[in-house]
N, C-alpha and C positions, 0 to 999 in steps of 0.2 A: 856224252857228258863233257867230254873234254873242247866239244866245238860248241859245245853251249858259253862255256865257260870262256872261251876267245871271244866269242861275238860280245857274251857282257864287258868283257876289258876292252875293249876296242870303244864299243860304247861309251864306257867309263871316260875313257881317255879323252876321245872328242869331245863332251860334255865340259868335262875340267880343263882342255884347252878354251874352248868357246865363253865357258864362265872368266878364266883368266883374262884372258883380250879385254871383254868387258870391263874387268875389276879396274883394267890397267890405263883402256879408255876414259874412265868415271875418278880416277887419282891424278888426274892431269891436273898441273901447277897452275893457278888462277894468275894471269898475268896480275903485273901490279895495280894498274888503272880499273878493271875489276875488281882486285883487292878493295880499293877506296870504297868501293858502292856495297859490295858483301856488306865489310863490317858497320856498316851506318844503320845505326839505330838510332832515333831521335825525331826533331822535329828541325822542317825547315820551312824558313818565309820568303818569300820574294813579291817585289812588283813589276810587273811586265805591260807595255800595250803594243800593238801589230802598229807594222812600220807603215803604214799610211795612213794612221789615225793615232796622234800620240796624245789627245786629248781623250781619249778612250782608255782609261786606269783600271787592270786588273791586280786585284789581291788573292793571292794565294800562299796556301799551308798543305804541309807533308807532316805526319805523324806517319813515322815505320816503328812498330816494335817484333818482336816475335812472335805474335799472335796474326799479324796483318799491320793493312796499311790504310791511309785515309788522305785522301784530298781533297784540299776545297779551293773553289775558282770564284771569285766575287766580280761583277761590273755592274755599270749602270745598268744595262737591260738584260742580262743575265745570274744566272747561280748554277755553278758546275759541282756537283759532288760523288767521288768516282772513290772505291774500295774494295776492297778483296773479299767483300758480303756483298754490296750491292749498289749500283751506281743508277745516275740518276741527271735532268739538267731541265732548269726550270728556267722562264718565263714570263716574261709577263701577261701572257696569256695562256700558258698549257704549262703542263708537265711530262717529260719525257723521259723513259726507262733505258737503258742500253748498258752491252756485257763486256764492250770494248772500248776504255776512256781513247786511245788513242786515234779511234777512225771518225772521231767528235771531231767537228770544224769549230766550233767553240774553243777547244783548249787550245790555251795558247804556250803555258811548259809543261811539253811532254816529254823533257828531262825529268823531272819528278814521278810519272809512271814507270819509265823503264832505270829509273834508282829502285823505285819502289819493289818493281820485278826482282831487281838484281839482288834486293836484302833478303827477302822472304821466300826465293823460289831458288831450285838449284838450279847451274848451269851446265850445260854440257856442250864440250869443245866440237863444231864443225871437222871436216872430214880436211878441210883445206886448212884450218890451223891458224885463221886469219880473223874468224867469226866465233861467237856462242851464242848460243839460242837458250831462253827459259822455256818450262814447259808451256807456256800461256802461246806459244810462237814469237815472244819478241827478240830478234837477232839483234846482237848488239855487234859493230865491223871494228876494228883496233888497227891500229899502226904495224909496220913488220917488227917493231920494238917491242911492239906492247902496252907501253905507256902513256898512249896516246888513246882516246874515242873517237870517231870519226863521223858515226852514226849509227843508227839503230832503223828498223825497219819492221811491222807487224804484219806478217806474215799470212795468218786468215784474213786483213783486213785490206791486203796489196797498199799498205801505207809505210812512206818511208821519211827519213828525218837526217835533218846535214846542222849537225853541231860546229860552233867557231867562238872565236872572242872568249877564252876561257878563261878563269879567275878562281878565287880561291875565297872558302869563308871558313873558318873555323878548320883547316887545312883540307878540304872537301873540294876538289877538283867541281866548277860550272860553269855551263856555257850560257855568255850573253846572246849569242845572237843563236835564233832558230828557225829552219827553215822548213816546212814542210813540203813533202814529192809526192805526187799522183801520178803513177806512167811515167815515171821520169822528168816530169814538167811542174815547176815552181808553183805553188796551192796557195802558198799561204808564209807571210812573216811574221816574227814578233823577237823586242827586243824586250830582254827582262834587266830592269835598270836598278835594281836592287837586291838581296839575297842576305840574308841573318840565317848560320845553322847552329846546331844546336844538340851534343852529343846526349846523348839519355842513359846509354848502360853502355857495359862492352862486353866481347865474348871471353868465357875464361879462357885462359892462358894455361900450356902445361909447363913454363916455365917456373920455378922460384920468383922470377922480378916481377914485381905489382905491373899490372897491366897501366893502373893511371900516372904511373912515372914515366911514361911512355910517350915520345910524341904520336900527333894524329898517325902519319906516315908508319910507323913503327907501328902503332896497336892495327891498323891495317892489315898491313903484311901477316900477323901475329893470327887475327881471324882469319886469313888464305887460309897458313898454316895449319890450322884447326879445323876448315874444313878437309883440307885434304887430307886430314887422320883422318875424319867419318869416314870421308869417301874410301879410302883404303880398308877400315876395317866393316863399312859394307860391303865391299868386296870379298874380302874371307869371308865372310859371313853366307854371302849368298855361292861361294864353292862349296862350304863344306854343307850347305841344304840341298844342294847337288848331288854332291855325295851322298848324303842319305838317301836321298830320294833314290838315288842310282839301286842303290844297295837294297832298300826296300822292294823296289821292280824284280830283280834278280832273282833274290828270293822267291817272290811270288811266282816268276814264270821257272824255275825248280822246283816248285812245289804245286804245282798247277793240277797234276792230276789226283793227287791228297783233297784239294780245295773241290774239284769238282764233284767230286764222289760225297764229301759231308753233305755240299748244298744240295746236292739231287735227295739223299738220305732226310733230308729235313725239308724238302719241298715235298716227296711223297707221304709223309703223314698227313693226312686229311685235314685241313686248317677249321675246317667248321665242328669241329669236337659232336659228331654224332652221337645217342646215348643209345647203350647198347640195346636197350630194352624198349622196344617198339607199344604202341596204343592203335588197339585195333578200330578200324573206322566203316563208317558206310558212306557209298557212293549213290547217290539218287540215279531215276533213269536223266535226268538233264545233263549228268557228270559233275554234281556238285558235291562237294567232298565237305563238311560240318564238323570242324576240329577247334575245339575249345573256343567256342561263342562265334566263330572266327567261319566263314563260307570261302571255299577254295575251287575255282572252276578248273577240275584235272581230265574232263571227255568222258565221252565212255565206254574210253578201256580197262577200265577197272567197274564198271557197270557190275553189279551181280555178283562179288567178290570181297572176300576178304581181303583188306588192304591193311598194310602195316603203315603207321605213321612214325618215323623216329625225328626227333628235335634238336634243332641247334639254336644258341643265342639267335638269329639271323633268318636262316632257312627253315625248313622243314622236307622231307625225305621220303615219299609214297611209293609203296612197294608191292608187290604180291604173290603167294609162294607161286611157283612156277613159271613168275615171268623173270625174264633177263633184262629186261630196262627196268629205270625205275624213273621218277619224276621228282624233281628239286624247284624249290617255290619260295617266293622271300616271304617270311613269315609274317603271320598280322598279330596283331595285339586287340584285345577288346579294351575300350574303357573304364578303368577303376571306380569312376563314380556310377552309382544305380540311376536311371531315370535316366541317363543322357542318351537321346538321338541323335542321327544321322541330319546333319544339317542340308534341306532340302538345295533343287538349281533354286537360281535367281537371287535377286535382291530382296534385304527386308526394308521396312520404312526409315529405317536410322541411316542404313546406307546409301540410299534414294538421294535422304537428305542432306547426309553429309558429299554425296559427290556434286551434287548439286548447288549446294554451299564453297567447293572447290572450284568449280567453272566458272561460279560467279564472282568469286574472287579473281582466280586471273583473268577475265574478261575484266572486269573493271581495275586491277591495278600495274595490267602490259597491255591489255590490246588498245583501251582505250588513251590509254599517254600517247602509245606509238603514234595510234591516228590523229592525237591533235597536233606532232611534233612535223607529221607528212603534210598536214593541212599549213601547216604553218612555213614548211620550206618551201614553198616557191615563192612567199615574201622575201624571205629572209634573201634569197637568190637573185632575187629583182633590186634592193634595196644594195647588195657588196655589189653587182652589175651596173647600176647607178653612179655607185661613187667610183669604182676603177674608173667609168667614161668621163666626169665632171675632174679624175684627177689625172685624166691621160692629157684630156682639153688644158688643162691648166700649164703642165708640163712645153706641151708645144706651145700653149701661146708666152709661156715667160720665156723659153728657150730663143723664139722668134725678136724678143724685145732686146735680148740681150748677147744676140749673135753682131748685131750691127750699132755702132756708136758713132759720133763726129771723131775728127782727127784729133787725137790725141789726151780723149777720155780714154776710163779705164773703168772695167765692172767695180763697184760698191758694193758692201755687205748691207742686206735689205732682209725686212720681212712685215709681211703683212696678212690681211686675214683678211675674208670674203666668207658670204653667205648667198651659197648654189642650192636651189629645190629642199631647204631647210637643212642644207650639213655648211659645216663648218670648213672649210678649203684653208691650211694656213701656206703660204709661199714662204722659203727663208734663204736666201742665200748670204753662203758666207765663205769665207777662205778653207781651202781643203788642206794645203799643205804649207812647205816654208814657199815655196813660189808664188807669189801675188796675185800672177794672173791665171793662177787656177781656183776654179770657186767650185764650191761644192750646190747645188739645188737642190731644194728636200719639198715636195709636197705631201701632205697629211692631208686625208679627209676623214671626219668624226661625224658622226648622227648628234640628235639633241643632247641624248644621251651621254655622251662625251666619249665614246668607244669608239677605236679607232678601225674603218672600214677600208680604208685603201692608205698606202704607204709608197710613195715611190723618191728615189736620188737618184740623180745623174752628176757629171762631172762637167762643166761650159770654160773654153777656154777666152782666153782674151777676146774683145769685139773687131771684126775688122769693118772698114769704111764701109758705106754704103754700094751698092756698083750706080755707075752712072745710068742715067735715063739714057732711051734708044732717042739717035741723034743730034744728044748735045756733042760740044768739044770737050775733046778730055782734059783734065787739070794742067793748067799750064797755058794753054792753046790761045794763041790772040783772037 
C-alpha cells in the first residue's frame, strides 16, 4: 500500500511541475509593440499600390472586434475579402475561395492580417525569446528590445514579410513600406500611402483610473496587463484540474478490485430479462419451430420433442428437458393489421415507373448538358488557341517596330486597334514607370463578343539605331 501510494505522489508531483512550466510559459509579459496590436479593436483604412504600378490604387478596411475580424481589399481588376468565417477573392472573371489571406499574391497589406491575428488569437512566446507565433501559425520576429516588428512570416504557407518606413495613426505603430519573401527571394512590393485608424472599445482595466483618460500607449500596456491575468489564472486553473484529475486516477487504481467485482456482478445477470415460465412448442420434421404467428428454422434437434420456448423483448430461448444446449434467435414480430402479406421479390408497376421516371431524369438533366458542353469544348479550345497565336504575332511584330528607331527619337505612347480572323487585337503602349524610356506593351484580344480571349504585357526599353547593312562604311567613314 505504502508503494502504491509513492508512485501516486511522485506522479502527482511531475504532473504539477509539468502543469507549472506551462502556466509560467503561457504568463510571459507581451512585449510592448505586441502590446499595440493585442489591444486594437476597431476599424482601420488605408490606401496602398505595388511599387511598380503606382497607377494601380488599392482601398482597404480592417474591422477587429472580439467576435473576429474582416478585411477588404478593393482595385480596378480585383476585390479581396479575407475573415475569421470565411475568405474569398473575386475577379472579373471567376471567383476564388481560400483559408489563408496571406499566401494571396493579391494582398497587398498583410500588416492588417497579422494585427488582425495578433487581436483576436492568443500568442505564445517562441523557445528563443525573439519570436511569437498565433495559433493560425503566423510568427511575428521583434527587436532584442522589443519595441520594434521586424516581420512576420506564415508558417503553413512558407510565406514571409519585411516591415519598414513606420508611422503612426491614432498612436498605432504602421508600416509604409511592405515587402513580400518566397524562399528568401523578394515576391512582391507595395507602398500603402495612406492609413486612418480608428479605436472602437477597449479592454476593461482592473485599475480605478478610467481606461479613456488614457493615452493610446497607456491603455495598450493596460490590455498586455490584462491578458497576462487570464493567462496566469489559466494557468492555476488548469493545475488544480490536474490535480483532480490526479486524485480521481488514484483513487480508482485503490479501489480497482471493489470496481471490478460490482461490474463483473452486474455483467453476470442475464441482460435479455428471460421469463421464468416457458410456452411449450412444436418442431416439424423440416426443423421449423411455429411461435406466436412467427416460423423459426431451429434443425432437427429438437425434431419429435418437447421444446420450451421462453421470451425476451429481443430474443427468444428454445430448450428441451434433457438437453444441455439450448438455442437463442432474434425474435420476430407478426403484423398488427389483419389481411397484411408478405410483400412478394420484384418490382410493382409504381416502382417500374417511378425508377424509370428517375433515370430519365438524370439522363436528360447531367448526362445530356455534359455532352453538349464536351461537343462544345474543342471549339471553345480552338477559338483561346486562335487568339493566344494572333496576340503572340502582334507582340513580336510591335516589339520588332519598336526595338529600332533613327538617331535620336524616342518610343511614344501609342494605341491602336486591329481586326484579325473577326477578334478585335488592341496594341497600347504607354510609360511603365518615372523613367521615360521604359514603356510598358499590352496586347488584348476579345471575340465579337467583347470577352477577353488572350491578355498579354511585356516591358520594351529604349530603341537603339538600326545595325548597318553588310558592306556599307560605318558612320563617320569618308
Amino acid at each position: 500500500m505504502q508503494r502504491r501510494f509513492s508512485a501516486a505522489l511522485v506522479l502527482i508531483a511531475c504532473i504539477t511541475c509539468c502543469a507549472a512550466d506551462r502556466a509560467r510559459a503561457a504568463s510571459a509579459p507581451l512585449p510592448v509593440a505586441l502590446a499595440h496590436l493585442v489591444a486594437f479593436h476597431g476599424q482601420l483604412r488605408y490606401a496602398a499600390h505595388p511599387v511598380d504600378d503606382p497607377s494601380d490604387v488599392i482601398n482597404g478596411s480592417l474591422e477587429v472586434d472580439a467576435g473576429g475580424w474582416v478585411l477588404e481589399e478593393t482595385s480596378a481588376g480585383h476585390r479581396l475579402h479575407a475573415s475569421s468565417r470565411g475568405s474569398w477573392l473575386q475577379t472579373q472573371t471567376m471567383t476564388l475561395a481560400f483559408d489563408d489571406a496571406l499566401r494571396v499574391d493579391a494582398l497587398a497589406n498583410s500588416w492588417a492580417v497579422v494585427l488582425a491575428n495578433a487581436g483576436t488569437a492568443r500568442l505564445q512566446r517562441d523557445a528563443g525569446g525573439s519570436s511569437w507565433t498565433s495559433p493560425t501559425g503566423v510568427r511575428i520576429y521583434l527587436d532584442a528590445a522589443g519595441t520594434q516588428i521586424l516581420g512576420a512570416s506564415d508558417l503553413p504557407g512558407g510565406v514571409a514579410y519585411s516591415y519598414g518606413d513606420w508611422t503612426q495613426a491614432d498612436g498605432l505603430d504602421l508600416p509604409r513600406s511592405i515587402v513580400r519573401l518566397r524562399g528568401g527571394t523578394p515576391d512582391g512590393s507595395y507602398v500603402i500611402d495612406d492609413y486612418q485608424a480608428q479605436w472602437s472599445s477597449e479592454p476593461a482595466a482592473a485599475s480605478a483610473i478610467p481606461v479613456d483618460a488614457l493615452p493610446v500607449p497607456a491603455r495598450a500596456a493596460r490590455a498586455a496587463a490584462a491578458v497576462d491575468a487570464s493567462a496566469r489564472g489559466l494557468g492555476l486553473f488548469d493545475i488544480m484540474l490536474v490535480l483532480a484529475g490526479c486524485a480521481v486516477l488514484v483513487a480508482l487504481w485503490l479501489r480497482r478490485d471493489a470496481l471490478i467485482e460490482r461490474i463483473s456482478r452486474r455483467v453476470a445477470q442475464d441482460p435479455r430479462a428471460w421469463k421464468h415460465a416457458g410456452v411449450t412448442g412444436v418442431v416439424s420434421p423440416e426443423g421449423l419451430l411455429t411461435f406466436q404467428g412467427c416460423s423459426y428454422r431451429i434443425g432437427p434437434l429438437f425434431f419429435n420433442r418437447p421444446v420450451i420456448v421462453q421470451t425476451s423483448p429481443l430474443f427468444i430461448k428454445v430448450s428441451a428437458p434433457g438437453e444441455a444446449r439450448s438455442l437463442i434467435l432474434a425474435r420476430k414480430f407478426a403484423s398488427p393489421l389483419p389481411g397484411v402479406r408478405r410483400a412478394q421479390a420484384g418490382f410493382t408497376l409504381i416502382e417500374s415507373l417511378t425508377a424509370s421516371m428517375l433515370f430519365a431524369t438524370v439522363i436528360v438533366a447531367a448526362v445530356f448538358p455534359a455532352l453538349i458542353v464536351l461537343a462544345h469544348a474543342d471549339a471553345i479550345a480552338a477559338r483561346h488557341e486562335l487568339a493566344l497565336r494572333i496576340a503572340a504575332n502582334a507582340l513580336t511584330d510591335e516589339e520588332a517596330a519598336l526595338a529600332y528607331a533613327p538617331a535620336g527619337s524616342a518610343i511614344s505612347d501609342d494605341a491602336k486597334v486591329a481586326v484579325v480572323s473577326g477578334m478585335t487585337v488592341s496594341e497600347r503602349v504607354e510609360t511603365a514607370t518615372s523613367l521615360s524610356d521604359l514603356h510598358r506593351l499590352t496586347i488584348d484580344v476579345r471575340d465579337a463578343a467583347g470577352q477577353s480571349l488572350a491578355h498579354l504585357v511585356t516591358m520594351v526599353g529604349p530603341p537603339v539605331p538600326p545595325p548597318a547593312s553588310i558592306g556599307s562604311p560605318p558612320p563617320g567613314a569618308p
